[in-house]
C-alpha positions as a LaTeX table, in Angstrom:
\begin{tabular}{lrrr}
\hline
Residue & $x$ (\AA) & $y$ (\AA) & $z$ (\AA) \\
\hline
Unk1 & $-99.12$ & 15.53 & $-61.06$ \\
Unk2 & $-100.07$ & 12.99 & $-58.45$ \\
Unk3 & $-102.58$ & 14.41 & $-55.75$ \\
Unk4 & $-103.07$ & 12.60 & $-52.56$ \\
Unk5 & $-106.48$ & 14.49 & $-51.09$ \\
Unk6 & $-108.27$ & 13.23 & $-48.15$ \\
Unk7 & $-111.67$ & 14.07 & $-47.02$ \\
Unk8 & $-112.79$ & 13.78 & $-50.93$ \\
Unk9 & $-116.11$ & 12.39 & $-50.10$ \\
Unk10 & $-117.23$ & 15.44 & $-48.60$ \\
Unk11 & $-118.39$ & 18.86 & $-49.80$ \\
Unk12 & $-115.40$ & 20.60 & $-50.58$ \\
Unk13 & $-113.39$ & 17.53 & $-51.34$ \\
Unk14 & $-115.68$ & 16.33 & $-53.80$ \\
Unk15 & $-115.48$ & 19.31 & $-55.90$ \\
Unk16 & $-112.06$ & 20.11 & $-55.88$ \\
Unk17 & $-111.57$ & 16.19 & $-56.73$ \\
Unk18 & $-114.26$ & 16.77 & $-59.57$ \\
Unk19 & $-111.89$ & 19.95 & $-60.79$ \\
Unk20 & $-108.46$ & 17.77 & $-60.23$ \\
Unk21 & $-109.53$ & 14.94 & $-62.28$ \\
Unk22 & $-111.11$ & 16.80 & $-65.14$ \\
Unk23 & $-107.96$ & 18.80 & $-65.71$ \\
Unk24 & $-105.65$ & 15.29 & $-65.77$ \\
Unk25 & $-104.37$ & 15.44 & $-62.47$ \\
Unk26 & $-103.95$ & 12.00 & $-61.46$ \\
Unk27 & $-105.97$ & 12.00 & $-57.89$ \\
Unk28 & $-105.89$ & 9.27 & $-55.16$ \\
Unk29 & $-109.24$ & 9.93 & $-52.56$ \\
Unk30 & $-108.94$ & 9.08 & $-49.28$ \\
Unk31 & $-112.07$ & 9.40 & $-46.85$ \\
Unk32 & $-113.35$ & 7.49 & $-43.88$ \\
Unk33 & $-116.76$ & 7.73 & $-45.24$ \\
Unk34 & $-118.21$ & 7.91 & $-41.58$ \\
Unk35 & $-121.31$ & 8.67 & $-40.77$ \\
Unk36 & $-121.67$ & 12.33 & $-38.83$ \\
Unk37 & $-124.10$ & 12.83 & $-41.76$ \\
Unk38 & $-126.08$ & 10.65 & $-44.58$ \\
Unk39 & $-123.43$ & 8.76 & $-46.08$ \\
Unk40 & $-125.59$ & 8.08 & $-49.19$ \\
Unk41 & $-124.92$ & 11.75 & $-49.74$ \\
Unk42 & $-120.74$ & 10.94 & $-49.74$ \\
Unk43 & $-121.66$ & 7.64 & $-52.05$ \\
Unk44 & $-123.77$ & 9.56 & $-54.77$ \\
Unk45 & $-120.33$ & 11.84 & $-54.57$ \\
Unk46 & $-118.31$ & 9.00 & $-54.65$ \\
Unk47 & $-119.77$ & 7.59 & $-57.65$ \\
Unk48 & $-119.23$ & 10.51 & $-60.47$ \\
Unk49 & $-115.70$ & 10.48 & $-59.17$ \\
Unk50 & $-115.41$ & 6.54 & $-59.56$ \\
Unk51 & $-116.02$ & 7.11 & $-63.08$ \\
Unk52 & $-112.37$ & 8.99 & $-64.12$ \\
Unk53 & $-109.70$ & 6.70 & $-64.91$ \\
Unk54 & $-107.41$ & 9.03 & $-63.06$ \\
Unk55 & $-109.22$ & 8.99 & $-60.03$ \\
Unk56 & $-108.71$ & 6.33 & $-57.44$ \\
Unk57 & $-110.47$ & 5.65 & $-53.72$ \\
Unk58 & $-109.14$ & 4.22 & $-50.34$ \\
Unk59 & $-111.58$ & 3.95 & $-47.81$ \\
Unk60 & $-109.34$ & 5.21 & $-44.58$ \\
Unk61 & $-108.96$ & 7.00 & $-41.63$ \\
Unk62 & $-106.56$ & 9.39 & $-41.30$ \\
Unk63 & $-106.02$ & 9.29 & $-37.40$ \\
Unk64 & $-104.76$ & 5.18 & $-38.31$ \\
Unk65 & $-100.64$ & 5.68 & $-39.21$ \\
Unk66 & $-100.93$ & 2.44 & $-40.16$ \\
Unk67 & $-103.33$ & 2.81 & $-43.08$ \\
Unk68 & $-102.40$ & 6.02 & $-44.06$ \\
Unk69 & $-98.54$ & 5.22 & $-44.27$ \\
Unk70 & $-99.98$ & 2.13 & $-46.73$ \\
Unk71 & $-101.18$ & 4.94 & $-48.76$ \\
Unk72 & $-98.25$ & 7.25 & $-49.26$ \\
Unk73 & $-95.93$ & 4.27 & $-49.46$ \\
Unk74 & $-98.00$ & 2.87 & $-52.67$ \\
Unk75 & $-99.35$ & 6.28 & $-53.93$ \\
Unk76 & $-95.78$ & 8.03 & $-53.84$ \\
Unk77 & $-97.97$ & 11.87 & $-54.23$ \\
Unk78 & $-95.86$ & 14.46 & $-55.38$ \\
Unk79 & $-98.60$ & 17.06 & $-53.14$ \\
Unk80 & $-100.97$ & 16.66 & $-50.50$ \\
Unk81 & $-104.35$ & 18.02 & $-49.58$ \\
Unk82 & $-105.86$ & 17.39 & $-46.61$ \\
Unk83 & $-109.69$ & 18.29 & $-45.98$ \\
Unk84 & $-110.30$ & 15.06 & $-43.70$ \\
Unk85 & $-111.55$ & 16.37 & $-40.63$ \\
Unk86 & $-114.14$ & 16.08 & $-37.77$ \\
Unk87 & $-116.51$ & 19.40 & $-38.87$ \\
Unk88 & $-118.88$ & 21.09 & $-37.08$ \\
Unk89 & $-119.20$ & 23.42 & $-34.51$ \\
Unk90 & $-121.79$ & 22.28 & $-31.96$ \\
Unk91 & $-121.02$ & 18.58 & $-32.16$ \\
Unk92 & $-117.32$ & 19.16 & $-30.80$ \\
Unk93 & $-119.24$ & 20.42 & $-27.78$ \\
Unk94 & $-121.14$ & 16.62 & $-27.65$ \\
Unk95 & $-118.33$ & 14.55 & $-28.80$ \\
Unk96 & $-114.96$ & 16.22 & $-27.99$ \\
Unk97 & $-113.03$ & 12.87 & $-28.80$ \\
Unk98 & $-113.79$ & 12.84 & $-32.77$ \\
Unk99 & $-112.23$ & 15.94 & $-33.00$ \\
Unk100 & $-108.69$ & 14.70 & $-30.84$ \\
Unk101 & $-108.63$ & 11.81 & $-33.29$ \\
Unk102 & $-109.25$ & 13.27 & $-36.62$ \\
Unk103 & $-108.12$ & 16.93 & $-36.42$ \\
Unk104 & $-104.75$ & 16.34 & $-34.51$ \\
Unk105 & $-103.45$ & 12.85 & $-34.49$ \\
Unk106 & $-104.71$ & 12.56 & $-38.30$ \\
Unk107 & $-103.06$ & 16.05 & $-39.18$ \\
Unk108 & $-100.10$ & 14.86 & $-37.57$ \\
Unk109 & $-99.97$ & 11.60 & $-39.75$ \\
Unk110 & $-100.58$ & 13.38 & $-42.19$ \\
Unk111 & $-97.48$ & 15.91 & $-41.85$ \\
Unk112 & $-94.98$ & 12.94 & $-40.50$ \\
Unk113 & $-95.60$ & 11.74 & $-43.92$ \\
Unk114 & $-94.99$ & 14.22 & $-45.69$ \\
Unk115 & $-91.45$ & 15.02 & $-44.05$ \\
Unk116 & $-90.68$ & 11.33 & $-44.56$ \\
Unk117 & $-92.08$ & 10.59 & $-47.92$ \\
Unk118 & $-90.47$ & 14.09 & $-49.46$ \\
Unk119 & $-93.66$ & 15.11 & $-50.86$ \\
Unk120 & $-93.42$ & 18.95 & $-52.60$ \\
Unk121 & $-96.26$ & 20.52 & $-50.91$ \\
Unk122 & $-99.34$ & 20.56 & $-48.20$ \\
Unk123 & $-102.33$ & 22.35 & $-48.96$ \\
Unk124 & $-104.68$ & 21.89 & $-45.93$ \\
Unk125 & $-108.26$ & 22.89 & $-44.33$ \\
Unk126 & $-108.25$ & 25.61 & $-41.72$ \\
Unk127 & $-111.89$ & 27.62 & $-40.84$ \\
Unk128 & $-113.12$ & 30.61 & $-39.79$ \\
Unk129 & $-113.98$ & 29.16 & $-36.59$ \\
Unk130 & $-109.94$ & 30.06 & $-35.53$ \\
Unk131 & $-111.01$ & 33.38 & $-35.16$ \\
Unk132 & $-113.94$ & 33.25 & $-32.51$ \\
Unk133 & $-115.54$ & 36.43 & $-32.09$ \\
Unk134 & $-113.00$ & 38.48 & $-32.97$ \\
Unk135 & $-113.30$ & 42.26 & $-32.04$ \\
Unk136 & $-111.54$ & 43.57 & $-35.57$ \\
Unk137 & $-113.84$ & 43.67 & $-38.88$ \\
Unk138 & $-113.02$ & 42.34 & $-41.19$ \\
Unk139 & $-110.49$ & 39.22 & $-39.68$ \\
Unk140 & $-107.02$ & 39.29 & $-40.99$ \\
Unk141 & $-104.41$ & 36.94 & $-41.51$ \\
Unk142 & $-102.24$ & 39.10 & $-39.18$ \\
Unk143 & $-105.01$ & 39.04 & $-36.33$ \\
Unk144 & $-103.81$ & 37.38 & $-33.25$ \\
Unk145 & $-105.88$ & 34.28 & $-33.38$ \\
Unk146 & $-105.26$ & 32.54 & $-29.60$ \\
Unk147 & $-108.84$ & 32.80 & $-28.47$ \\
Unk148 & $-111.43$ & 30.44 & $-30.38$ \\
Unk149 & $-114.70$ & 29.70 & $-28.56$ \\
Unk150 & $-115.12$ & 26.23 & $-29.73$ \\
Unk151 & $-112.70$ & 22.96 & $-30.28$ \\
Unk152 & $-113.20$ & 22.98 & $-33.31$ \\
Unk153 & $-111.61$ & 26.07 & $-34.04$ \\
Unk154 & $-108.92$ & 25.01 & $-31.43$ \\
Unk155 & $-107.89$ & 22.23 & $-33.08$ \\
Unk156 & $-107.82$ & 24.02 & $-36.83$ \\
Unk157 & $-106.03$ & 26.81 & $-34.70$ \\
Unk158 & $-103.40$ & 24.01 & $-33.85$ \\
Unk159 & $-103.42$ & 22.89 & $-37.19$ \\
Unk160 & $-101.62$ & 26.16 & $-38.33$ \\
Unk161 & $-99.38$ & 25.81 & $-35.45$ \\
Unk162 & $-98.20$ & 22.05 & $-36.51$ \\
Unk163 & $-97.84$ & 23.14 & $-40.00$ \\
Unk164 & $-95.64$ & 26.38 & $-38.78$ \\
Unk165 & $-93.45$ & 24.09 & $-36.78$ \\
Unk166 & $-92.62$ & 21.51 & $-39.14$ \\
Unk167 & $-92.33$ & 24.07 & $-41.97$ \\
Unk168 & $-89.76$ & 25.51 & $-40.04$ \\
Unk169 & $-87.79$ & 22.50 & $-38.99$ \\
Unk170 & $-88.34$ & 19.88 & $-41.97$ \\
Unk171 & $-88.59$ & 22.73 & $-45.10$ \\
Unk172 & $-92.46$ & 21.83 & $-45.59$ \\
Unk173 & $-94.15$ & 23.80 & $-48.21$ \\
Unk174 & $-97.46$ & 24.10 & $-46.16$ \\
Unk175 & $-100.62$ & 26.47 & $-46.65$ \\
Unk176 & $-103.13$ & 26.78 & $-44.75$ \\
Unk177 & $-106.72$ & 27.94 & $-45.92$ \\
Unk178 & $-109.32$ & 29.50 & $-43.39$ \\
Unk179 & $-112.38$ & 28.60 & $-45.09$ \\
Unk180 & $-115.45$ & 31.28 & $-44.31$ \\
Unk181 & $-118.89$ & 29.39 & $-44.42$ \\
Unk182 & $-119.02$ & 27.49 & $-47.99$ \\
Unk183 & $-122.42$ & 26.67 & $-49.70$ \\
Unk184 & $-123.61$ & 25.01 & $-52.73$ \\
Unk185 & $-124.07$ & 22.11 & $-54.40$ \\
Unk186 & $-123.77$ & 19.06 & $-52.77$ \\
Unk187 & $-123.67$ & 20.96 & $-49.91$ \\
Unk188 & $-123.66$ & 19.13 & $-46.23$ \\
Unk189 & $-127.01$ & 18.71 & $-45.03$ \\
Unk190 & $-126.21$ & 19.19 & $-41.19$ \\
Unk191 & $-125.29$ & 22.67 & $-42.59$ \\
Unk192 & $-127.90$ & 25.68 & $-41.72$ \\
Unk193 & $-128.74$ & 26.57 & $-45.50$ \\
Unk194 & $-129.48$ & 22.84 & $-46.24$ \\
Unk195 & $-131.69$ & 22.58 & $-42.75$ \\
Unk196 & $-133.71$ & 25.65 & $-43.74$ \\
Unk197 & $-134.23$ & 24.45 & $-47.35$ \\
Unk198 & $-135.47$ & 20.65 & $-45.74$ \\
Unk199 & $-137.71$ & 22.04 & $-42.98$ \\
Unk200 & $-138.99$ & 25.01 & $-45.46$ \\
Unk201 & $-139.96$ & 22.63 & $-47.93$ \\
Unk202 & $-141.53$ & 20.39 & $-45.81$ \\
Unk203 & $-143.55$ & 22.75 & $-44.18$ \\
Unk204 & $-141.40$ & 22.56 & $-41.32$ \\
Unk205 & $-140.89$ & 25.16 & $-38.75$ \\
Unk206 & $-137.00$ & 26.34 & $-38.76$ \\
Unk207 & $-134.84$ & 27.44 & $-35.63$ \\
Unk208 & $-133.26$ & 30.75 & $-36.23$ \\
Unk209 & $-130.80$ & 31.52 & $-33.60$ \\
Unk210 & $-129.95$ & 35.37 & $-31.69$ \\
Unk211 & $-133.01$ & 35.71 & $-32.68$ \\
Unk212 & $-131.97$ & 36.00 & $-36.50$ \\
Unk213 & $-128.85$ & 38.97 & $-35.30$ \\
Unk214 & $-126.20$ & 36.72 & $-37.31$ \\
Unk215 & $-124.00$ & 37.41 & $-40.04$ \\
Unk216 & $-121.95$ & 35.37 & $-42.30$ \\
Unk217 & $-119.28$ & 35.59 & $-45.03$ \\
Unk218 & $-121.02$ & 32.84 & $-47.10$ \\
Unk219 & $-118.75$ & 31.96 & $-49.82$ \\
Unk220 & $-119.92$ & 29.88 & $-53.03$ \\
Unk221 & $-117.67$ & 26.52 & $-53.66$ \\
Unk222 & $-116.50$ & 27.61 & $-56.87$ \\
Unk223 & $-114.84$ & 30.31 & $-55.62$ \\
Unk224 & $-113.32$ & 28.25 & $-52.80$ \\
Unk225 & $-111.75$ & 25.58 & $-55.53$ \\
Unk226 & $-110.47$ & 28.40 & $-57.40$ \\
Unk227 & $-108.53$ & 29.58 & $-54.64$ \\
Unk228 & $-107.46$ & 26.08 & $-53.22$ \\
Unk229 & $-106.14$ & 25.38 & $-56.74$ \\
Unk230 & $-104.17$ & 28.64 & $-56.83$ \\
Unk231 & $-102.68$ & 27.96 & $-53.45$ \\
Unk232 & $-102.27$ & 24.08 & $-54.54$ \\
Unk233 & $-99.66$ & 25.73 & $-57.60$ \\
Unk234 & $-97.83$ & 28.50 & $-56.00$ \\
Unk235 & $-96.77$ & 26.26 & $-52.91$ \\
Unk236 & $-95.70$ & 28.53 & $-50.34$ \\
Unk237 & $-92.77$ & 27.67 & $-48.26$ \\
Unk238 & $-95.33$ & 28.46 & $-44.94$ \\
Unk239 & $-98.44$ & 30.95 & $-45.43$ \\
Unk240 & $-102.11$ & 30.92 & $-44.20$ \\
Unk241 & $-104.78$ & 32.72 & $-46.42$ \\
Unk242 & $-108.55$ & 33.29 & $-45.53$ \\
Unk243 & $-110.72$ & 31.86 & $-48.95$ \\
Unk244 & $-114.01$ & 34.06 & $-47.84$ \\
Unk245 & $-116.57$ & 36.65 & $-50.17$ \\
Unk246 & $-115.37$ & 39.33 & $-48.60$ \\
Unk247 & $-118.93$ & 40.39 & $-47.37$ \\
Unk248 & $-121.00$ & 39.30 & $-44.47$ \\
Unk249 & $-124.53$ & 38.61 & $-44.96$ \\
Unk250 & $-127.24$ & 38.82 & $-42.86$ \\
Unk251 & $-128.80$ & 35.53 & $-42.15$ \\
Unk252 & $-132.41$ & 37.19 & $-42.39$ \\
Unk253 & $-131.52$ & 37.77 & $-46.00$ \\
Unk254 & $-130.30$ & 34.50 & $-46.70$ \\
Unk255 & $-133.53$ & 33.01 & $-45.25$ \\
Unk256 & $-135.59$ & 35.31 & $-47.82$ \\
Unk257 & $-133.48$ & 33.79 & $-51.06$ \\
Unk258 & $-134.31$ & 30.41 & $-49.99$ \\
Unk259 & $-137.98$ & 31.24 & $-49.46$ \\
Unk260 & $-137.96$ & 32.19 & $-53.44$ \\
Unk261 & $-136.34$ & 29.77 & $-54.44$ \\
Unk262 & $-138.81$ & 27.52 & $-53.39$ \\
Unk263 & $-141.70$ & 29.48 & $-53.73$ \\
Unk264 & $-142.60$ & 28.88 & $-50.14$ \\
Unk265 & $-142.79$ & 31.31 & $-46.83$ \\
Unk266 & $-140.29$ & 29.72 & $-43.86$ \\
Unk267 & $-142.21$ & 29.23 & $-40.22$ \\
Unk268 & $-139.45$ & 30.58 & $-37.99$ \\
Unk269 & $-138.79$ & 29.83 & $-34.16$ \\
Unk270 & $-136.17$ & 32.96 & $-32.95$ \\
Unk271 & $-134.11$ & 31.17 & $-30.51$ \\
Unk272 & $-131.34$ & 32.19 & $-28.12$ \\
Unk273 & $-127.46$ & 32.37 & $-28.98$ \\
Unk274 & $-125.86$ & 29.05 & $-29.20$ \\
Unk275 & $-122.42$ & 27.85 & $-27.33$ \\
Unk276 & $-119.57$ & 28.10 & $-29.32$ \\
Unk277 & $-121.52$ & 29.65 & $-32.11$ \\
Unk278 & $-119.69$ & 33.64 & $-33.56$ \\
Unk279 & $-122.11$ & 36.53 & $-34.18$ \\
Unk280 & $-120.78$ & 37.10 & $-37.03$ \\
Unk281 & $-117.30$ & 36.46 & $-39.82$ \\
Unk282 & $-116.43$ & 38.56 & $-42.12$ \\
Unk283 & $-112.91$ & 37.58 & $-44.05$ \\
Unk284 & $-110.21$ & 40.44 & $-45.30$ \\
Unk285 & $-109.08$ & 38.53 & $-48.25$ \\
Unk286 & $-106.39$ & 41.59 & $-49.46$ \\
Unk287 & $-103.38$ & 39.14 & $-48.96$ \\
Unk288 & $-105.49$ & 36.13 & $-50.58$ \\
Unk289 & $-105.56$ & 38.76 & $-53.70$ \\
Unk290 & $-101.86$ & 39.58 & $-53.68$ \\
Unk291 & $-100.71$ & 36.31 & $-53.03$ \\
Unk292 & $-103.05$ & 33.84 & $-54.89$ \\
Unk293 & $-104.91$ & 36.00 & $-57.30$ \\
Unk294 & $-107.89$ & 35.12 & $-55.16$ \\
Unk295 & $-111.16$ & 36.86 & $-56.29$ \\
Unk296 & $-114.52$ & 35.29 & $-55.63$ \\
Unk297 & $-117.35$ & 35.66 & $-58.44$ \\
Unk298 & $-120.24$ & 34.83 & $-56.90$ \\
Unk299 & $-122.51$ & 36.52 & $-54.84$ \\
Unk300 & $-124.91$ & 35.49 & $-52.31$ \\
Unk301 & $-128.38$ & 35.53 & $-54.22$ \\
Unk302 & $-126.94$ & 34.14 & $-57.12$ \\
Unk303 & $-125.09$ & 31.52 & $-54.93$ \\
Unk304 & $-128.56$ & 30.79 & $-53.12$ \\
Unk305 & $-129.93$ & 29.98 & $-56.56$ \\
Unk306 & $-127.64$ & 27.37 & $-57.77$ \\
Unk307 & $-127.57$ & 25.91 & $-54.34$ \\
Unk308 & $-131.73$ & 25.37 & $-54.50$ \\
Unk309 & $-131.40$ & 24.56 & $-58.47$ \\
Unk310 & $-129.65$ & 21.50 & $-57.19$ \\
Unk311 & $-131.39$ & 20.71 & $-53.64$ \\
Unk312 & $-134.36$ & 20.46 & $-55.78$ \\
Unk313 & $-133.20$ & 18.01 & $-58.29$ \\
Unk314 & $-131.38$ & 15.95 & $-55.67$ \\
Unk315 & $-134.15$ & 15.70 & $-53.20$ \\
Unk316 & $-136.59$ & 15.25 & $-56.06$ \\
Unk317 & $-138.47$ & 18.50 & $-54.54$ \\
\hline
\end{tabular}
């Protein structure tokens, strides 16, 4: 099968173009390669994938129709998965813009093509974020989602709502997949486990916000692919599933894995609540389980310790 998949240079699209190409799909990457963080990161990434026959790269931004209609036109994909996106929380609050360009205008290239160029099925990135600090524990897909606290989660939130709209008036197969804080390796390093596991290493003081009172549903990558694959074959005529561990962990506890897995004590500063930052996610994955099979594996300490296995050998710690 032919697999058009954008954002492959990053975290999650550079494993779940790793899994795609070693099981003979034949996979055309798309990524802007910009640089919100260390593009060397995205071009060591880049290079294992460069090495599959079946894998080719476009350097491209979604948000230009132009190039991205070039694509489809010469790619013909039979399925489409989209993880380009602007990411991050705090920096929609600085730069508002990336976020307009990337998340809505590209997602809506991105869907226009796939009406006109017939393709079978959208898999795409949703988040967490869509759920803000929602009062019920743990979030459902049935929630009522119309309240996130930052534009990022807006703009994933109107992601679903595109993909509803043009599932319902074009026949779209589209799924969309609220992903709960993934971690591992070759993780992002303007994510907080990669900060703390920089700054504790280097003998650097770390910046623990609410004063350490957060909680996260941190979910390991390979648990994440498994689940995008699964939704990636059934091809739902419209659903949304959260892909989370079904746990939230306290980020205190988190801290203390990374501290021994490098050996080394972490100099904290407690810090205030930031804006647009959740207290804490937790993801009901029941329909994930009836509908995709979903059932993460790996657990948080475990998960820490692959994640510093690698940070180590990468960063030659």
């Amino acid at each position: 099968m032919k697999i058009l998949l954008t954002g492959c240079a990053g975290f999650i699209g550079y494993h779940l173009a790793n899994h795609l190409i070693t099981n003979n799909f034949e996979v055309m990457g798309v990524d802007s390669l910009n640089d919100y963080y260390d593009p060397n990161l995205k071009s060591d990434r880049l290079k294992i994938l460069k090495s599959y026959d079946n894998f080719t790269f476009k350097k491209a931004d979604i948000s230009s129709r132009k190039d991205i209609t070039s694509i489809f036109l010469k790619f013909n994909p039979e399925k489409v998965i989209n993880l380009a996106a602007q990411p991050g929380v705090r920096y929609s609050i600085k730069n508002p813009y990336a976020y307009m360009d990337s998340n809505l205008n590209g997602f809506l290239n991105i869907l226009e093509l796939c009406r006109t160029s017939q393709v079978k099925g959208l898999i795409y990135a949703s988040s967490s974020s869509v759920y803000g600090n929602n009062k019920t524990k743990p979030f459902s897909v049935n929630d009522r989602v119309n309240k996130p606290i930052s534009l990022y989660g807006a703009t994933k939130r109107a992601n679903e709502l595109i993909a509803y709209s043009y599932s319902h008036l074009y026949g779209i197969n589209t799924t969309g997949l609220r992903y709960f804080t993934v971690y591992g390796p070759w993780y992002r390093p303007d994510m907080a486990m990669n900060i703390f596991a920089n700054k504790i290493s280097n003998n650097q003081p770390i910046d623990v916000y609410n004063n350490g009172n957060m909680k996260r549903d941190f979910t390991y990558i390979d648990d994440i692919i498994n689940g995008t694959i699964s939704a990636l074959n059934h091809n739902y005529s419209c659903e949304i599933f959260n892909l989370g561990n079904n746990k939230s962990e306290q980020l205190m506890d988190v801290i203390r894995f990374i501290e021994q897995g490098l050996n080394k004590k972490a100099k904290i500063n407690f810090k205030p609540i930031q804006s647009g930052d959740v207290f804490e996610t937790f993801a009901d994955i029941d329909y994930s389980k009836e509908k995709l099979n979903y059932s993460p594996k790996i657990n948080i300490d475990t998960g820490v310790s692959f994640f510093i296995d690698w940070f180590k050998e990468y960063y030659n710690v």
